[in-house]
Backbone as JSON Lines, residues from 0, in Angstrom:
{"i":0,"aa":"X","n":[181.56,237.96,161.15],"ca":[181.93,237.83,159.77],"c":[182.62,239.1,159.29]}
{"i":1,"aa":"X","n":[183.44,239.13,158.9],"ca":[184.69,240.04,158.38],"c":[184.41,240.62,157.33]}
{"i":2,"aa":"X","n":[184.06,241.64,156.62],"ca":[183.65,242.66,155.68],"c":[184.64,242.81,154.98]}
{"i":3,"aa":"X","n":[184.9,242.61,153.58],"ca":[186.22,242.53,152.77],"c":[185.97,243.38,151.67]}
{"i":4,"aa":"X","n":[186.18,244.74,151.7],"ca":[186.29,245.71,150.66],"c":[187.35,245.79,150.11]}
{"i":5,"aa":"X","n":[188.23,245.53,150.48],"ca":[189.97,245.31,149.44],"c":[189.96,244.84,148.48]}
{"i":6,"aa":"X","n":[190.86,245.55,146.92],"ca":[190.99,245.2,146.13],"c":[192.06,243.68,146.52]}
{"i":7,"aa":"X","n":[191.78,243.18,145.4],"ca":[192.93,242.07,145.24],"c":[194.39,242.41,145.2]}
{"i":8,"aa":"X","n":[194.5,243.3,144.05],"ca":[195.91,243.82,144.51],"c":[196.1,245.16,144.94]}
{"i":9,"aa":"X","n":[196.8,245.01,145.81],"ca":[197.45,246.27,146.71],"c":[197.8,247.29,145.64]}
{"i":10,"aa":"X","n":[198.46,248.65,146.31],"ca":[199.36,249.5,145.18],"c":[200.7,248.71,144.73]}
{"i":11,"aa":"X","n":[201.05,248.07,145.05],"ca":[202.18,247.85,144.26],"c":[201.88,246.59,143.37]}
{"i":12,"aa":"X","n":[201.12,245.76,143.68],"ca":[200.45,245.1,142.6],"c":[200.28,245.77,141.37]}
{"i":13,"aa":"X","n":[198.82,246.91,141.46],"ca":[198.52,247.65,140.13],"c":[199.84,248.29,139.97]}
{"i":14,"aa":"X","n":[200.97,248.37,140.28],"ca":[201.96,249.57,139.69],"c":[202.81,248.39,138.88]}
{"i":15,"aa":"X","n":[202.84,247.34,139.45],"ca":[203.57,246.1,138.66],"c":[202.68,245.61,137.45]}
{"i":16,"aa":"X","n":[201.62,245.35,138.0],"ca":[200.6,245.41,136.64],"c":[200.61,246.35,135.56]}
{"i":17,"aa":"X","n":[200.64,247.75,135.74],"ca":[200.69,248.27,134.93],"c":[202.42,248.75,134.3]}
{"i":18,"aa":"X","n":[203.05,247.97,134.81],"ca":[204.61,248.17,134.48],"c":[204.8,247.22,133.41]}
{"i":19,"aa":"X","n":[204.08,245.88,133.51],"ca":[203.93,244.73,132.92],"c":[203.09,245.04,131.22]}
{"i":20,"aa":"X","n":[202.15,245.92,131.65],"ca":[201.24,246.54,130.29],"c":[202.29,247.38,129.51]}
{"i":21,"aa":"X","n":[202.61,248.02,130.29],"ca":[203.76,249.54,129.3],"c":[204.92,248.72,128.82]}
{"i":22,"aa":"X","n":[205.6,247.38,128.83],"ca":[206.51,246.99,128.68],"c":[206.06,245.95,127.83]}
{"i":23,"aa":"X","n":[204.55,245.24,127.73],"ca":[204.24,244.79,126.46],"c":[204.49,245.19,125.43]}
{"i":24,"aa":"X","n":[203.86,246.43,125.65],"ca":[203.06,247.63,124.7],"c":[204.16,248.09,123.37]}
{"i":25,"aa":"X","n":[205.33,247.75,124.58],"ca":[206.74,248.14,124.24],"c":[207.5,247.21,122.88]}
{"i":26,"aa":"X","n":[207.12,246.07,123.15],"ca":[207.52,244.76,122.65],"c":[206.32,245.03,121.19]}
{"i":27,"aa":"X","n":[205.43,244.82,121.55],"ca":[204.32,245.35,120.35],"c":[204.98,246.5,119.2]}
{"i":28,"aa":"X","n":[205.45,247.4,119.54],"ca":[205.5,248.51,119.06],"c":[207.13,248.19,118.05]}
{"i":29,"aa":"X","n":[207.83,247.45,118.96],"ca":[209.57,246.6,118.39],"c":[208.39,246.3,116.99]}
{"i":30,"aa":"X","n":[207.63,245.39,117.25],"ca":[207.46,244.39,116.14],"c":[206.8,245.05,115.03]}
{"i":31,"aa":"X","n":[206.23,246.34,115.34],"ca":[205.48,246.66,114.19],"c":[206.27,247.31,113.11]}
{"i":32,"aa":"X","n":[205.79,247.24,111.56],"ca":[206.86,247.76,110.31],"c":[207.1,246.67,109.84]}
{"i":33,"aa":"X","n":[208.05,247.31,108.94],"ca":[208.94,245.8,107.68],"c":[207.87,245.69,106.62]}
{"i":34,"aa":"X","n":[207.03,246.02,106.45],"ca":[205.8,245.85,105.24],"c":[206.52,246.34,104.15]}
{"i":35,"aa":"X","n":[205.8,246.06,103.21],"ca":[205.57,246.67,102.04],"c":[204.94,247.71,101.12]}
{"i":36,"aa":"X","n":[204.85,248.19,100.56],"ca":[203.8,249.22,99.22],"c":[203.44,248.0,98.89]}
{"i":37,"aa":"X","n":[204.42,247.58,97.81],"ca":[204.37,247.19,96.66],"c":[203.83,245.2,96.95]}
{"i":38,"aa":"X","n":[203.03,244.89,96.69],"ca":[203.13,243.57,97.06],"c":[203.99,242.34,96.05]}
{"i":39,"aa":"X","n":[204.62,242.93,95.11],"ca":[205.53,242.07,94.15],"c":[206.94,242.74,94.62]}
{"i":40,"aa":"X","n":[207.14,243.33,95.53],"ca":[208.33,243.49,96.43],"c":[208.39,242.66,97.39]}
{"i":41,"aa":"X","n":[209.11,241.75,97.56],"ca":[209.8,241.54,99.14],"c":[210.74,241.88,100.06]}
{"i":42,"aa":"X","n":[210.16,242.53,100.98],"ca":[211.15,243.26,101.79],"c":[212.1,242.29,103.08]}
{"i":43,"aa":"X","n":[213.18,242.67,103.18],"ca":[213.51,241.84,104.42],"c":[213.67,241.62,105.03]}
{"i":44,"aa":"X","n":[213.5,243.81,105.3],"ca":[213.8,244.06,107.0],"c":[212.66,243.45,107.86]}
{"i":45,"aa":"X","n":[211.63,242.8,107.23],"ca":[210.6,242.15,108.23],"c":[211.48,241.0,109.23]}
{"i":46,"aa":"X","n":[212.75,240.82,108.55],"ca":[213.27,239.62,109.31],"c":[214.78,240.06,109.8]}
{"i":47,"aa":"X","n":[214.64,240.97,110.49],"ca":[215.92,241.96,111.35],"c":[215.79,241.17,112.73]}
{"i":48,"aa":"X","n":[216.66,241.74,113.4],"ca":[217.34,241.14,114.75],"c":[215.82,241.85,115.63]}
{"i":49,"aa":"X","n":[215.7,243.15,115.48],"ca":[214.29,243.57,116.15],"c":[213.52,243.04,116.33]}
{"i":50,"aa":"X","n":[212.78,242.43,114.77],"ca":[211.35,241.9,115.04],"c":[211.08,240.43,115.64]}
{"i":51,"aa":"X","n":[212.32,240.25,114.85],"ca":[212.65,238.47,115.65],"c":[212.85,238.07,116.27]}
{"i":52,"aa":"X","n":[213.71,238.88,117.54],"ca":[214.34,238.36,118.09],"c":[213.94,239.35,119.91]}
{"i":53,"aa":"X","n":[214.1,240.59,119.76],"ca":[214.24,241.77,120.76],"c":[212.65,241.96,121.02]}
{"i":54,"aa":"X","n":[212.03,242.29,120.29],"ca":[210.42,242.19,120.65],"c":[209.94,241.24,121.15]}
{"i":55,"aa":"X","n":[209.87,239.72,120.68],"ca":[209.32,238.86,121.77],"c":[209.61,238.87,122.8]}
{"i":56,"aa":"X","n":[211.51,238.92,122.99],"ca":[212.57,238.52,124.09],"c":[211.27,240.18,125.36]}
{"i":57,"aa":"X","n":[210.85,241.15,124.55],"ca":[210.12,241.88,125.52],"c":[209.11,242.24,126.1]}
{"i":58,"aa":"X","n":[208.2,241.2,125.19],"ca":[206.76,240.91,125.87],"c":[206.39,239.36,126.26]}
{"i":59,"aa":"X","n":[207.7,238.67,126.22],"ca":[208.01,238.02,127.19],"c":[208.34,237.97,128.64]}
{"i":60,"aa":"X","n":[209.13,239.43,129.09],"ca":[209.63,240.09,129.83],"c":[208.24,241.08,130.62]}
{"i":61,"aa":"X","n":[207.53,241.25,129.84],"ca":[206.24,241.84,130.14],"c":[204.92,241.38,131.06]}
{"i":62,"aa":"X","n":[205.46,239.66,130.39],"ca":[204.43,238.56,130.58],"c":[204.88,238.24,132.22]}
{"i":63,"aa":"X","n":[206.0,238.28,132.26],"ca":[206.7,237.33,133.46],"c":[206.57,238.78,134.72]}
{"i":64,"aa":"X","n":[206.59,240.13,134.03],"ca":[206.44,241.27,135.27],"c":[204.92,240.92,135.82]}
{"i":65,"aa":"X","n":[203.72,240.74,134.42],"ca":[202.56,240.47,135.69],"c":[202.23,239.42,136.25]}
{"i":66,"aa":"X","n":[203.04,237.98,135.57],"ca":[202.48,236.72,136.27],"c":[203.52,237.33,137.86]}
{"i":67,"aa":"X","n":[204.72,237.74,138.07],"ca":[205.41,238.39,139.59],"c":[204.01,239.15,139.79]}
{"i":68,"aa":"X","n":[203.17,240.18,139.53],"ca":[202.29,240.97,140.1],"c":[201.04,239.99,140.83]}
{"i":69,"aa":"X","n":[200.78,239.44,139.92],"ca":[199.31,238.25,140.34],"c":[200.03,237.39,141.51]}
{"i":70,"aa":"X","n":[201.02,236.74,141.19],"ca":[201.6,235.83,142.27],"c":[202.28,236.51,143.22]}
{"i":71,"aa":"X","n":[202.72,237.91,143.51],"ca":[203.33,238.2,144.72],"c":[202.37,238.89,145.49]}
{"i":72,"aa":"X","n":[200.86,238.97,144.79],"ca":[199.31,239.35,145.59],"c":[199.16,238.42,146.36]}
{"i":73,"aa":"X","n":[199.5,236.93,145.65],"ca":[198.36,236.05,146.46],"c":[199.43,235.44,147.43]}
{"i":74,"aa":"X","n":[200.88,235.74,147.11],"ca":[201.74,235.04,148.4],"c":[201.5,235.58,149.2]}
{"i":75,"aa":"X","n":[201.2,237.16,149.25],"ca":[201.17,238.21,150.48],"c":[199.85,238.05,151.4]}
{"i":76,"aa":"X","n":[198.86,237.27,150.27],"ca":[197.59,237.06,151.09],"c":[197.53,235.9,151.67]}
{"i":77,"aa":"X","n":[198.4,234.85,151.43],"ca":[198.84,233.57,152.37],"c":[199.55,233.37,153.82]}
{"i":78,"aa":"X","n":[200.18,234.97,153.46],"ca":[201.52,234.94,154.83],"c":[200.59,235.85,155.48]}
{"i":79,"aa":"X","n":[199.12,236.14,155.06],"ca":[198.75,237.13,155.97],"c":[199.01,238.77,156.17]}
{"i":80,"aa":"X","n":[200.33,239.24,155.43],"ca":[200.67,240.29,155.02],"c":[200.15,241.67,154.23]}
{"i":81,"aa":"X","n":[198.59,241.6,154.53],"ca":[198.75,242.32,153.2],"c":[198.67,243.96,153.61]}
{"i":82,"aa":"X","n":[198.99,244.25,152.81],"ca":[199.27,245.82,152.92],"c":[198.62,246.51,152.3]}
């Protein structure tokens, strides 16, 4: 019986994983602002090309780096490959 101390993902897994976090984080940070003081103000930079449009488009981009991290773990553990 074979003794399996290995993480699930390799180093380049966690480095994609955590490439995937910093590039959320990133998208998060697009979206935050556009508020107000005053609440009988409406402001309208809440609805700029940034928050609408460039921030999702990057934790979208975030989303899809770790579902590549999770899924290029478990192809590598199918082909037997792992490193």
């Amino acid at each position: 019986m074979e003794k399996k101390d290995k993480m699930a993902l390799g180093p380049k897994g966690l480095k994609l994983m955590l490439a995937g976090l910093i590039v959320m984080i990133a998208g998060y940070i697009l979206m935050m602002g556009g508020g107000s003081k005053d609440p009988q103000v409406f402001n309208y930079a809440m609805f700029d090309f940034r928050r609408l449009v460039a921030a999702p488009v990057v934790i979208l981009a975030g989303i899809v780096i770790e579902v590549i991290a999770i899924v290029g773990a478990v192809r590598d553990k199918k082909d037997g490959q792992e490193k």
